[in-house]
N, C-alpha and C positions, 0 to 999 in steps of 0.2 A: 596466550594468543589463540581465538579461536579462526576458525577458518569452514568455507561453507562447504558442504559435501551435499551429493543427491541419492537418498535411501529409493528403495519400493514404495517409501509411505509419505514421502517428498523430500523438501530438504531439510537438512539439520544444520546446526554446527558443531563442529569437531573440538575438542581441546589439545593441542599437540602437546600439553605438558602429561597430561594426566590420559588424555584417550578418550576421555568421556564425551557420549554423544546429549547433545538438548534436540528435538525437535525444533523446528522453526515456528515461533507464531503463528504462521501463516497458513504452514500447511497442518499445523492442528484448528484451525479455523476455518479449513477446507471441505470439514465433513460437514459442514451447513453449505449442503446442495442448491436446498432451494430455487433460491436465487439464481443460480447459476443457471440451472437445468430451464427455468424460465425463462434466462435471456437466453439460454440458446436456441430453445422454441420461435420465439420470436426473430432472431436472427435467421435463422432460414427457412421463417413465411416472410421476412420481407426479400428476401432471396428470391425467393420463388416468383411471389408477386412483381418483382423487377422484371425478372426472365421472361415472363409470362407477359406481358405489356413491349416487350423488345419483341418479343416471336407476334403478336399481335399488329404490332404499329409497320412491321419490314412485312407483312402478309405473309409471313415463311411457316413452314412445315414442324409442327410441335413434337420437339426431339423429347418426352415426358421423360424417358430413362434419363438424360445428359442435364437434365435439369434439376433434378433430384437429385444426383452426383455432385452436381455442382452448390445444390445448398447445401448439403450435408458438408461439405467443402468452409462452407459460409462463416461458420462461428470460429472456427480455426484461423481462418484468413483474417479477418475481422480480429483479435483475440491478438493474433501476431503484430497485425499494423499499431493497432492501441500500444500494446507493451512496447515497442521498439519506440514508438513517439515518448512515451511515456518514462521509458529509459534516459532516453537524450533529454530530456528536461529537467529528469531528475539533475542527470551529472552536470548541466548546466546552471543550476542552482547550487550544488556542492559546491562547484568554483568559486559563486558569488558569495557564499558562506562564508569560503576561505579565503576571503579577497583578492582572489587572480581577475586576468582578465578575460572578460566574455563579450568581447567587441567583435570579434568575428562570428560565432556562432548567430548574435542579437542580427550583424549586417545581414546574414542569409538568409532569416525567415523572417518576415515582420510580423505574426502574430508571438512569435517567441520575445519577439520586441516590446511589444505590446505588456503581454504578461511580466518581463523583468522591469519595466518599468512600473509599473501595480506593484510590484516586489519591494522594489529600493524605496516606493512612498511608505509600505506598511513595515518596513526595517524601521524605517526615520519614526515613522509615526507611535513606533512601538519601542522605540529607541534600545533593538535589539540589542543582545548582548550575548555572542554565541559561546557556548560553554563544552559542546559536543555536538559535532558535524558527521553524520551517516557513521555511526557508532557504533559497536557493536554491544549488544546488553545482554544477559544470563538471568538465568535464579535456579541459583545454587539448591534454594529451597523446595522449586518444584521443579524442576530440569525440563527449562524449555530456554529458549534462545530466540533474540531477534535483532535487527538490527533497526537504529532510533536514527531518523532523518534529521530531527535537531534538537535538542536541551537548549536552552536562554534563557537567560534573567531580561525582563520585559517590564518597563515600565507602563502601564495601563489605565487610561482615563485619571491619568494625573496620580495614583495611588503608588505606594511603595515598590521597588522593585520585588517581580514574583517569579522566582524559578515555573519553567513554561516546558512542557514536553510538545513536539510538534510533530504531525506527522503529514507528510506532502501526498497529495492524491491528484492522479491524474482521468482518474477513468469518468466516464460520463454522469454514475449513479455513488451515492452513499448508501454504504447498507449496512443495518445494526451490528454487524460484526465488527464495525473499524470501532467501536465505541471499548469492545474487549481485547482487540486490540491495543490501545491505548492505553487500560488500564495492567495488562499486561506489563505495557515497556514500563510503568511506573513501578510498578513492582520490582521489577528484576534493578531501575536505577536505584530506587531506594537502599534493595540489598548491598550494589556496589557503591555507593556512593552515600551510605547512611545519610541520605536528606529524600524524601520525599517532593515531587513537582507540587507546586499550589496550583496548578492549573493542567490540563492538555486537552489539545484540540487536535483538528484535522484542518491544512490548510490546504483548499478545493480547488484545483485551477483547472479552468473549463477553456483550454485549447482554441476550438472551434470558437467558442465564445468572446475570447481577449477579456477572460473575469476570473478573477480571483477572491478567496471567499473564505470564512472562518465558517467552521462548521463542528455542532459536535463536540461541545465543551464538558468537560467532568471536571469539578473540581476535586481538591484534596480529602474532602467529607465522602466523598462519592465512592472514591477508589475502591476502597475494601469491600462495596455493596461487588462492582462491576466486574473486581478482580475473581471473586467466588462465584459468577455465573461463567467465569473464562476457564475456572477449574472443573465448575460441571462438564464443559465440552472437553475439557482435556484429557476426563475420564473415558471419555464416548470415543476419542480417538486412540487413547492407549487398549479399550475394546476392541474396538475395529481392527488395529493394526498390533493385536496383542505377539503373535506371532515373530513379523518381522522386528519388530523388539528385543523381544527376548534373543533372536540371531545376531541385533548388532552388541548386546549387553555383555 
């Protein structure tokens, strides 16, 4: 059984049998800043630009220190609202995975309404077939750990049924990292589960939007190209974070 723990170097998962720690996917997919450093840029010029249009439009006295503070503020705030939304959709889609009821949560927001309904058409249409719901995955082989949104056998455009690795996103942008991600969970299900996905994708739900969206597909030919660009970064972070490894080891 594993279980999630929080290092210096992000999270892991623990093994209570054996002790042994994996890093998480995610936060070994974290040392590609980029991106990140980008929208955080951008998050507090449009910060700013807000503030600055409110002190403008009330004719009031430009506080430039409390404004700065206050973007700098920006991407944390911003960062926090997404993830907590982005939480509750999740666990409200695990429900409907696992066929409980989500008739209260659907009555209280109507865009979350919205999106479950987009959901139950592409269940039907995909004539899902769930095989692993918010799962937890390993590889034994490279010691890393993550947890898989969903495994199904999917029937698609009429063809055979195709085991499907899925991973749910809620954030506004896709970015080439969910692709080694993916190729990632495949790996680690294959080791446990000697079958390889014939398919995984990312399935994109755009909140604000009321759209839901495939995005990001690898197939089974793909894996091993995607899964060995995932191990180059995993070297870059067993670099980086050489230190507080060897501590938890």
């Amino acid at each position: 059984m594993l279980r999630r723990k929080t290092k210096p170097y992000g999270r892991c998962y623990v093994d209570d049998v054996t002790n042994a720690e994996y890093p998480s996917v995610t936060s070994i997919l974290n040392v590609l800043q980029k991106n990140l450093d980008y929208w955080k840029m951008n998050t507090m010029g449009d910060a700013i630009i807000a503030k600055l249009k409110e002190a403008f439009e009330g004719k009031r006295l430009l506080d430039l220190e409390a404004i700065v503070k206050e973007s700098k503020k920006a991407p944390n705030d911003y960062r926090d609202l997404k993830g907590n939304r982005g939480t509750f959709v999740h666990n409200v889609i695990e429900k409907r995975l696992n066929g409980e009821d989500i008739t209260e949560p659907r009555g209280k927001d109507p865009k979350l309404s919205a999106l479950m309904f987009q959901l139950d058409k592409w269940l039907e249409n995909t004539k899902t077939e769930p095989v692993l719901v918010e799962a937890f995955l390993y590889s034994e082989k490279h010691g890393y750990a993550g947890t898989v949104d969903l495994v199904a056998y999917q029937t698609r455009n009429g063809h055979d049924k195709d085991l499907a690795l899925i991973d749910f996103k809620t954030s506004k942008n896709l970015y080439s990292p969910a692709i080694w991600q993916l190729a990632a969970y495949c790996q680690a299900y294959s080791e446990l589960y000697n079958k390889t996905p014939s398919i995984a994708y990312i399935m994109h739900l755009d909140y604000d939007r009321c759209i839901i969206s495939e995005a990001m597909h690898i197939h089974k030919e793909e894996i091993e190209i995607e899964i060995q660009k995932f191990l180059h970064i995993f070297e870059a972070f067993k670099a980086m974070n050489e230190k507080h490894l060897q501590e938890s080891s």
